[in-house]
C-alpha positions in Angstrom: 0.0 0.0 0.0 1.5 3.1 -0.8 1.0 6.7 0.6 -0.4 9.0 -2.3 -0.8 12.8 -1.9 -4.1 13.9 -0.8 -6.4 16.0 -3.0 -6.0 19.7 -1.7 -2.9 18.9 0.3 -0.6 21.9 0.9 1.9 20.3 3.1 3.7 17.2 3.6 5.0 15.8 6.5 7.8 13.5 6.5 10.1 11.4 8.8 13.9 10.9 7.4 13.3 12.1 4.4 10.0 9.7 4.0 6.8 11.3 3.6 4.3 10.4 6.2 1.3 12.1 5.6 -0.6 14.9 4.0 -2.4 17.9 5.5 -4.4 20.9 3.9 -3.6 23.5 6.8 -0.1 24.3 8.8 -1.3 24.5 11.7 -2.8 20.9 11.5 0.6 19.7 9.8 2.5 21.4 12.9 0.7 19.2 15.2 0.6 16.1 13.4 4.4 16.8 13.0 5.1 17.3 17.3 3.2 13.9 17.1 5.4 12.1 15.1 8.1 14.1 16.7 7.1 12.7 20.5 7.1 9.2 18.8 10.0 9.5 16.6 12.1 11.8 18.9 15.5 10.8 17.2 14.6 10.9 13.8 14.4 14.1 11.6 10.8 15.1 11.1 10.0 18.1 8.3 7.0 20.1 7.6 7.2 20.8 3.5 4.8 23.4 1.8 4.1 22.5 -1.1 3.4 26.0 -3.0 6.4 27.1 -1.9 9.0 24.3 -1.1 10.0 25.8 2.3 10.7 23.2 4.5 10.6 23.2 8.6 12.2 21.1 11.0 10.3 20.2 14.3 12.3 20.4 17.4 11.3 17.9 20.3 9.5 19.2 23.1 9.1 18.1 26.3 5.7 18.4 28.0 5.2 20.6 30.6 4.4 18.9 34.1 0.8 19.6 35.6 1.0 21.4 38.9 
């Protein structure tokens, strides 16, 4: 089974350099991306927009402690 772009995609999220999924809005592909990010947290994981090409990479987070 392979991973086609969605219809209406404008950004592509990708784990070393393997795309992982497709999303229509950043701010959706920003959080899919900490996701994979929190999973993956030694791998390289990029936000791509398509229209434009620019690429960012997410930085790991750590989650805050509840108080």
């Amino acid at each position: 089974m392979s991973l086609g772009k969605t219809l209406g995609a404008q950004f592509e999220i990708s784990v070393d350099g393997k795309p992982r999924s497709y999303r229509d809005r950043k701010a959706v592909a920003m959080e899919a991306a900490e996701y994979l990010k929190r999973k993956h947290p030694h791998s390289e994981v990029v936000v791509k927009d398509l229209a434009s090409g620019k690429e960012t990479v997410v930085a790991y987070k750590t989650e805050a402690a509840p108080r």
